[in-house]
VOFIDREN-682728 format. One line per field, with one value per residue (C-alpha): residue number from 0; chain; x, y, z. Coordinates in steps of 0.5 Angstrom, whole numbers. Last residue first. Layout:
<recs>
num <- NUM,... $
chaine <- A,... $
X <- X,... $
Y <- Y,... $
Z <- Z,... $
</recs>
This chain:
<recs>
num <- 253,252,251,250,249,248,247,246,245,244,243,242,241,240,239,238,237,236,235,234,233,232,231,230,229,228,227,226,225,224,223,222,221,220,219,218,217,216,215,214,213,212,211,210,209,208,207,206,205,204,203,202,201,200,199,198,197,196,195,194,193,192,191,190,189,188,187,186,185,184,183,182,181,180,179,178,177,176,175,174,173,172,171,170,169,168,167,166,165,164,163,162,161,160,159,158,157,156,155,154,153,152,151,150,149,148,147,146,145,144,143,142,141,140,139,138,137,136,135,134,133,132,131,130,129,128,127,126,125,124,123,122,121,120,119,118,117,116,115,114,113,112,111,110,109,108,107,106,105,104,103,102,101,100,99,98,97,96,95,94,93,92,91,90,89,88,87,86,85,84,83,82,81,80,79,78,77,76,75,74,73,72,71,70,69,68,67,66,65,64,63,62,61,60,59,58,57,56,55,54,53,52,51,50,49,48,47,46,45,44,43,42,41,40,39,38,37,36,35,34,33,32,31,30,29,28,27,26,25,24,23,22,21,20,19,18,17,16,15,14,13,12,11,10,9,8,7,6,5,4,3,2,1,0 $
chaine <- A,A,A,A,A,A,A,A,A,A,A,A,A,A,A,A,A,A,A,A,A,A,A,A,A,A,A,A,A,A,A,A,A,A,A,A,A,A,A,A,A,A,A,A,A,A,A,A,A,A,A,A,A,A,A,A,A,A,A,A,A,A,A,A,A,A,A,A,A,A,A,A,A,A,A,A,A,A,A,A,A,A,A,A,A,A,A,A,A,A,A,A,A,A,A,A,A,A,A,A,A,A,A,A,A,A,A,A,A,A,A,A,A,A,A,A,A,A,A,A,A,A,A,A,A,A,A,A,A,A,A,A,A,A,A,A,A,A,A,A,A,A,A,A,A,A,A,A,A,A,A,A,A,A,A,A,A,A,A,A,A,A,A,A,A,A,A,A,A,A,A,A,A,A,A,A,A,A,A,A,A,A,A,A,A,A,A,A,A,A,A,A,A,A,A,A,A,A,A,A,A,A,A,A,A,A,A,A,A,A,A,A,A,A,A,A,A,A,A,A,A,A,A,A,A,A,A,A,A,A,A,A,A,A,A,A,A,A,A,A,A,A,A,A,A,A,A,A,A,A,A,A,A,A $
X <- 40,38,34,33,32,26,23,23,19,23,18,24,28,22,22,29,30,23,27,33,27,24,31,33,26,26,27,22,19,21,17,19,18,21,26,29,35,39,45,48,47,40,34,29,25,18,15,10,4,6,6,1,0,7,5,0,5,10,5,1,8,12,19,16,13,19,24,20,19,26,29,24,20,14,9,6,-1,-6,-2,-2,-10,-10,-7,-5,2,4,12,14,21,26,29,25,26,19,16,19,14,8,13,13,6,6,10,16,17,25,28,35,37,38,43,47,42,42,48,46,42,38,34,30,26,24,19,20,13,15,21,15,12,13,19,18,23,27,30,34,38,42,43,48,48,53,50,50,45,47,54,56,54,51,49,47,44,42,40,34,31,28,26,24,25,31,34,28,29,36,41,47,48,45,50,56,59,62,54,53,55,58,55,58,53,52,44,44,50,45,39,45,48,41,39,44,44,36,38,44,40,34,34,41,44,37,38,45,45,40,44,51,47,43,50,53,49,49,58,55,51,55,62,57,56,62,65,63,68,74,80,84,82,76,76,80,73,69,73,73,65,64,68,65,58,58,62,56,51,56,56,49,47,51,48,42,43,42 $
Y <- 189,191,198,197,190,190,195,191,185,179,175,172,171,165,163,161,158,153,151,149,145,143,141,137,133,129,121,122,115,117,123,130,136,143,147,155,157,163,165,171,169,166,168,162,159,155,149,144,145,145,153,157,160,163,166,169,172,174,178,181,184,179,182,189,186,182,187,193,187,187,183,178,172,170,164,160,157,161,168,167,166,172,176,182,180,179,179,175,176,173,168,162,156,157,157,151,146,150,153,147,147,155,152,157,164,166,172,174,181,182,187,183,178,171,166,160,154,148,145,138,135,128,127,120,117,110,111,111,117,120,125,127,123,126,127,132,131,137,142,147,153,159,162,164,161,154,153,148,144,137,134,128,123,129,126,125,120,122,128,135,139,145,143,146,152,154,153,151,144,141,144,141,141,134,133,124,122,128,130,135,140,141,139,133,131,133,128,123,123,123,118,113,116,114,107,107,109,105,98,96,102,100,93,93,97,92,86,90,91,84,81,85,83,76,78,81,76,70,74,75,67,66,70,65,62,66,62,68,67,67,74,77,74,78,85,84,82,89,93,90,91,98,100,98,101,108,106,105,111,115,114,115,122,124 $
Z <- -19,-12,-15,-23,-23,-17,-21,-28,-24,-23,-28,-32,-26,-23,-32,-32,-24,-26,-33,-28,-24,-31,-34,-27,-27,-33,-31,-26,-22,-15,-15,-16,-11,-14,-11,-12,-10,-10,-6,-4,4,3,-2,-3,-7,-7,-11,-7,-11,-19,-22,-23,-16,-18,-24,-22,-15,-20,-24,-18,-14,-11,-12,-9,-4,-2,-2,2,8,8,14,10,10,5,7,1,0,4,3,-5,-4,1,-4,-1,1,8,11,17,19,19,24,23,28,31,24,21,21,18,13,10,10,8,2,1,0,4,3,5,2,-6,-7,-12,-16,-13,-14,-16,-13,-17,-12,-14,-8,-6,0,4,4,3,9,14,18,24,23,16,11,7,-1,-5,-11,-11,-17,-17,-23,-26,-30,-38,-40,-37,-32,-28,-24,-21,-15,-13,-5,-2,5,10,15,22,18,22,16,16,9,6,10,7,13,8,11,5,0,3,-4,-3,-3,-5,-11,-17,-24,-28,-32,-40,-40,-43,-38,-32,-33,-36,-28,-25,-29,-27,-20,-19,-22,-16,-10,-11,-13,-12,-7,-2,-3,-2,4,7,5,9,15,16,14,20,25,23,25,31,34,31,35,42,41,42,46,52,50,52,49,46,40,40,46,39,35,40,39,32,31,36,32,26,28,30,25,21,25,24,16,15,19,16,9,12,13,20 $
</recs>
């Protein structure tokens, strides 16, 4: 459940509560007294917490979200009014007991129409201090290509029992260790990931990966919660990923 959600649910918790104690109040009910100061502590505690979290973490990260995307042409909005995240994409799947895209911005570079979302979640067992941040930049993908999934082998770790595409392994044995490839069409996926694409792949930060799902392209990077330059290096991530597409993948699905 995003955080946001949770803040509003707690809160609304609270407010009912605090409205139905206050009508007891003033009914003559006594005892309705300390259920009233309960509440109404409640939601103070509620509300500072929110603040806290909007006032040193949500709003710097939205102001340089914003400026990020406005540098490179796009339109910022808050939160997820285009529903991104309840795409079935694997990094979306995670286990969290905390997660949310907080940004988003569109528009068109390069020719291209492009989604980037401002990603983050806490994996289930651990502390909001090691929440894990992703920049993802969507676009449609080339027609005819089929569903594809080539992720982190440690995201796919947690994933692999709600994965409905089939496995597919390469012939590298490092890029086996390090990513885990799926796909209705194993010919597809071997032919993208040839020994070019699979190079320059193993080169890349730690914690990248792409996927191909409904006709939609996104790829993804991790970033850390003091960088002020993600979105142009996960946009230049989705540039050099379709420049290696291999001549034989272009000229059969497009």
């Amino acid at each position: 459940m995003p955080t946001s959600t949770s803040y509003r649910i707690l809160g609304g918790i609270a407010a009912g509560i605090a409205a139905f104690a206050l009508i007891m109040v003033l009914t003559g009910d006594e005892g309705s007294r300390d259920l009233f100061r309960g509440a109404f502590v409640l939601l103070v505690i509620v509300g500072g917490m929110w603040w806290l979290v909007y006032r040193f973490r949500i709003l710097p990260r939205r102001e340089s979200f914003a400026g990020q995307a406005q540098a490179l042409g796009l339109h910022a909005e808050e939160g997820d009014p285009q529903g991104v995240g309840r795409q079935g994409f694997a990094l979306f799947r995670w286990s969290a007991s905390a997660g949310d895209i907080e940004n988003t911005a569109q528009g068109v570079r390069g020719g291209i129409d492009i989604t980037i979302a401002d990603h983050w979640f806490v994996p289930s067992g651990l502390t909001r201090r090691e929440a894990e941040r992703s920049t993802c930049v969507l676009t449609p993908a080339p027609a005819g290509w089929p569903d594809l999934s080539v992720v982190p082998e440690r995201l796919a770790a947690r994933l692999r029992s709600t994965f409905a595409l089939p496995d597919v392994r390469t012939e590298s044995d490092a890029f086996n260790r390090r990513f885990e490839v799926r796909s209705d069409d194993r010919r597809f996926a071997l032919a993208l990931l040839d020994a070019r694409m699979m190079e320059w792949l193993l080169e890349q930060l730690p914690g990248i990966g792409f996927e191909v799902l409904g006709g939609t392209l996104m790829v993804f990077r991790p970033r850390t919660s003091a960088s002020y330059d993600d979105l142009g290096k996960a946009v230049e991530l989705l540039e050099r990923l379709l420049e290696q597409v291999p001549r034989v993948t272009r000229a059969e699905h497009g």
